[in-house]
Every structure is written in C-alpha cells, then in structure tokens.
C-alpha positions in Angstrom: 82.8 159.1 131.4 84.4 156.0 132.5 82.5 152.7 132.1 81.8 151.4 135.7 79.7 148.4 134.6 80.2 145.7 131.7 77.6 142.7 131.5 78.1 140.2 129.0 74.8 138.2 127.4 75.7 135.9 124.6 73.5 134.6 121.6 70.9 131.9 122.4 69.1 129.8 119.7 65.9 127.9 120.4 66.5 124.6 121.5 66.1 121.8 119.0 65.8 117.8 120.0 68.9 115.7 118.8 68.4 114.2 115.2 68.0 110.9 114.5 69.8 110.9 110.9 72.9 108.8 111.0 75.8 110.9 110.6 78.2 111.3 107.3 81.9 111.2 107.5 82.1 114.7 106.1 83.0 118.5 107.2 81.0 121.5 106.9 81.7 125.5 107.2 79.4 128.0 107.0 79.3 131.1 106.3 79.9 134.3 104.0 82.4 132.8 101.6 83.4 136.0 99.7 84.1 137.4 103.2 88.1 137.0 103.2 87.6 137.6 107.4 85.6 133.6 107.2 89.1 132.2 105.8 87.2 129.7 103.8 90.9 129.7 101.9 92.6 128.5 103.8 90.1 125.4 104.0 90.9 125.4 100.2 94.3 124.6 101.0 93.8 121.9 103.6 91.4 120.2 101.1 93.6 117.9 99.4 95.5 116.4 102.6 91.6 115.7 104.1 90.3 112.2 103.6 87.1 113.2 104.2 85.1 115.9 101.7 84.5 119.0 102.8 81.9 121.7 102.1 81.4 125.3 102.4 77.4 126.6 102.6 77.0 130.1 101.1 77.0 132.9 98.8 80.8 132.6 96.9 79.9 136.8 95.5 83.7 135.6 94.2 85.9 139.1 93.9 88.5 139.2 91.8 90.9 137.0 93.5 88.6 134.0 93.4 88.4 131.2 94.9 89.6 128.1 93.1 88.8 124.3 93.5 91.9 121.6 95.1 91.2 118.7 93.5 87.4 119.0 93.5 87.5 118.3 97.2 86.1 121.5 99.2 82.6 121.5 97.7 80.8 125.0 97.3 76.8 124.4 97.9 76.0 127.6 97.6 73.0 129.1 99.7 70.5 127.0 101.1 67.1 127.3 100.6 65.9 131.3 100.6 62.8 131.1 102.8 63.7 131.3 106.4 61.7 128.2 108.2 63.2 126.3 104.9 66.8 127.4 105.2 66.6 127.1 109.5 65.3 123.2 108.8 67.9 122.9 105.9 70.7 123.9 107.7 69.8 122.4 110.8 69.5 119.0 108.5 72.8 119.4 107.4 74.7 119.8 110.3 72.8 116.8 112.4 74.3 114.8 109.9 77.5 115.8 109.6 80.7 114.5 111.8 82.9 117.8 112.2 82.3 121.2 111.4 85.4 124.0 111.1 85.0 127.6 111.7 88.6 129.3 110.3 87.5 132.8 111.1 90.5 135.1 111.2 87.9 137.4 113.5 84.4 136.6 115.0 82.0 138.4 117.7 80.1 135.1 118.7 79.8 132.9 115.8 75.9 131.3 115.7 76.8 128.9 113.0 79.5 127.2 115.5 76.6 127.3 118.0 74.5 125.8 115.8 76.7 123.0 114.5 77.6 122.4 118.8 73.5 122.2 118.9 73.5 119.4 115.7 76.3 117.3 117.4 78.9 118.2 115.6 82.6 118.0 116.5 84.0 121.8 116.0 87.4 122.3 115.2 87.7 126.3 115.5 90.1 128.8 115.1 92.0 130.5 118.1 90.8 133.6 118.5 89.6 135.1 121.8 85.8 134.7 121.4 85.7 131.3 120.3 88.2 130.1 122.9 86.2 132.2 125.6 82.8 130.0 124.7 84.2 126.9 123.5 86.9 126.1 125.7 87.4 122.5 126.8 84.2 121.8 123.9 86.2 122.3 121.2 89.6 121.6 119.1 91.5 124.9 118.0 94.2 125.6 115.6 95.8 129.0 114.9 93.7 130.8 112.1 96.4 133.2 110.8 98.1 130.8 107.9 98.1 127.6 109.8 97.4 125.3 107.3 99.3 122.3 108.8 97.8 122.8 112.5 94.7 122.4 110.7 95.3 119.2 108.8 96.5 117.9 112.2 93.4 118.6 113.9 91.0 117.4 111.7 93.7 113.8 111.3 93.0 113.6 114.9 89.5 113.5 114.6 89.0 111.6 111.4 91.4 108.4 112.7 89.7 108.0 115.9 86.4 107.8 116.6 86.1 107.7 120.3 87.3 111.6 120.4 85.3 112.5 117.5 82.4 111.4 119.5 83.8 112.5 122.7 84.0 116.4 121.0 80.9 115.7 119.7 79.2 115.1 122.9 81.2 118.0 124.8 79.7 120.9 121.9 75.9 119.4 122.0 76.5 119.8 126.3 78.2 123.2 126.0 75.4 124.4 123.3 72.7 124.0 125.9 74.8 126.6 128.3 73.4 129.3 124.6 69.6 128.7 124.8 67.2 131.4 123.7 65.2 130.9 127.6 68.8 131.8 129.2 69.2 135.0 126.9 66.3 136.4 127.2 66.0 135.8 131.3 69.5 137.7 131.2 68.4 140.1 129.5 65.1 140.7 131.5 67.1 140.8 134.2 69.2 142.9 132.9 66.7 145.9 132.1 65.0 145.0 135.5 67.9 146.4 137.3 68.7 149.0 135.2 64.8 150.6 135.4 65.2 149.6 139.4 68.6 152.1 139.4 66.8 154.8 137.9 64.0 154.7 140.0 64.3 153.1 143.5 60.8 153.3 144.4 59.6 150.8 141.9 60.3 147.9 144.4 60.9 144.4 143.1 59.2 143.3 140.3 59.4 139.4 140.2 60.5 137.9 137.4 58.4 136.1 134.6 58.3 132.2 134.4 60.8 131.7 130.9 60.5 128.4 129.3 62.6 126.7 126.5 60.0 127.3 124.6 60.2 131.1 124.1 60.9 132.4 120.8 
C-alpha cells in the first residue's frame, strides 16, 4: 500500500539558558568513537594542520584497526561522567565553553550532539550529508565527509583566523537550535496523533489542544 502521507517531527531538547563561562579556543566532537560511521579519523588526520586542540568525548571500544594519536593533538576524554543529570550538565559544560564543534559523520539521522553544541553556542562545522544540510543550512559550515581532509582544514582556518564569523556561526546555531525545542516536538506530535484519532473517528469533534510550555520534559 502506497504511502499517501509523510510528516516529519525532528528531535527537541529542553531548552537551557546561555552560559556564562568564557569560551576556550578549542574544538570538540562527540560521539561513538569506535563507530567508523562518526569518522572521528579523519579528525585524526586534520589534527596536526589545526592550531587549535581538539577533542573527541566517548567510548574509543578501539577494534583492531585502532585509532592512533597525530602529534598528541586530537585528545581522547573518554566518557563523561556515567550518571545521567551528571553526564547532561557535563556535557552541557563542555560545549558552552568551547568555540567550534565538528560533526564528520559519514551518515547521521538527526544528530542531537550537533543540536546540542548549536544550543551551547558553539560554531559547527558539519559534514555534507543530507540531514545535516536539511537542519543546519545557512547555521552552519560544511565540508564533504567522504575523505576530505583538506576541505576540513579549510573550514576550520576560516574560523580559527577570524573571529567575527566565528561568532557570527556561533550566533546563527544558538538561533537555529531554538527552531529543536522539546515544547515544539511534543506539540507536533500531539498534533499529530490528534488528527490521526480524529481520521479514524469523525465523530470525536475537535479536541483543543493543551497549553505546552518550554518547560515540558
């Protein structure tokens, strides 16, 4: 049976007030490193021709490849704190005090870690693949994903030697981010149910929708 109706809702997070901590000339990914689909690599290989250091947040689980070390400058932290409200503020600590954070996914359905670093303020340099491009476009500096090591050296040169487009991309992802709230997903999505119980039975009438605040969880 054909499909006669597609509705798309992406992700929301909760929203969270813009830190105050001063922010480190430094770049961030994060994600599962052992997964060769996050293309942390290639972010290996980039290291050396960054001025800036650069860090990778989570579990290594290295395979038999391996991942080694270019010049000691892309740091592995390993995961951050276990507990959940420990590792949310940790993370969330992180990336409010970071300048740029890179997502090199070679695939990626929504990606809430560059949602989160857009929430934090940070610049995001991303790969271009169709769902990051789709959410981030115009927010966001892209390079190609597949190999291109030299687009992202480029990108991230533009950013690190001048700071009046590193804070203009860093503005753009903390106003796109607000577009990904947890209110505006689960309205969607009560909308979304409201007309599909409404299709299957007419006589229900018009149920009006609840009052959704930011603050839902």
């Amino acid at each position: 049976m054909p499909v006669q109706e597609i509705e798309v809702i992406p992700n929301g997070i909760r929203e969270k007030p813009l830190s105050e901590i001063s922010r480190e000339n430094r770049i961030v990914t994060i994600g599962r490193i052992w997964d060769k689909a996050k293309n942390v690599s290639l972010l290996e290989e980039a290291a050396p021709q960054i001025p800036w250091p650069l860090y990778a947040v989570g579990d290594r689980k290295l395979d038999s490849d391996g991942y080694r070390s270019f010049e000691r400058r892309l740091h592995f932290t390993g995961r951050l704190p276990p507990v959940e409200i420990h590792h949310l503020l940790a993370i969330h600590h992180l990336l409010a005090s970071t300048a740029v954070y890179v997502h090199p996914a070679l695939y990626e359905p929504f990606g809430l870690a560059v949602l989160e670093a857009a929430q934090a303020g940070c610049a995001l340099v991303l790969s271009d693949i169709a769902p990051l491009r789709e959410n981030w476009e115009g927010a966001a500096l892209f390079f190609g994903s597949s190999g291109h090591k030299v687009q992202l050296v480029e990108v991230l040169h533009q950013l690190i030697q001048s700071p009046s487009l590193l804070a203009e991309f860093q503005t753009k992802a903390r106003e796109r981010a607000k577009k990904f709230s947890m209110a505006q997903t689960a309205a969607s999505y009560f909308r979304l149910y409201h007309r599909l119980l409404t299709k299957q039975n007419p006589n229900r009438g018009q149920a009006t929708p609840p009052c959704i605040s930011s603050r839902i969880v």
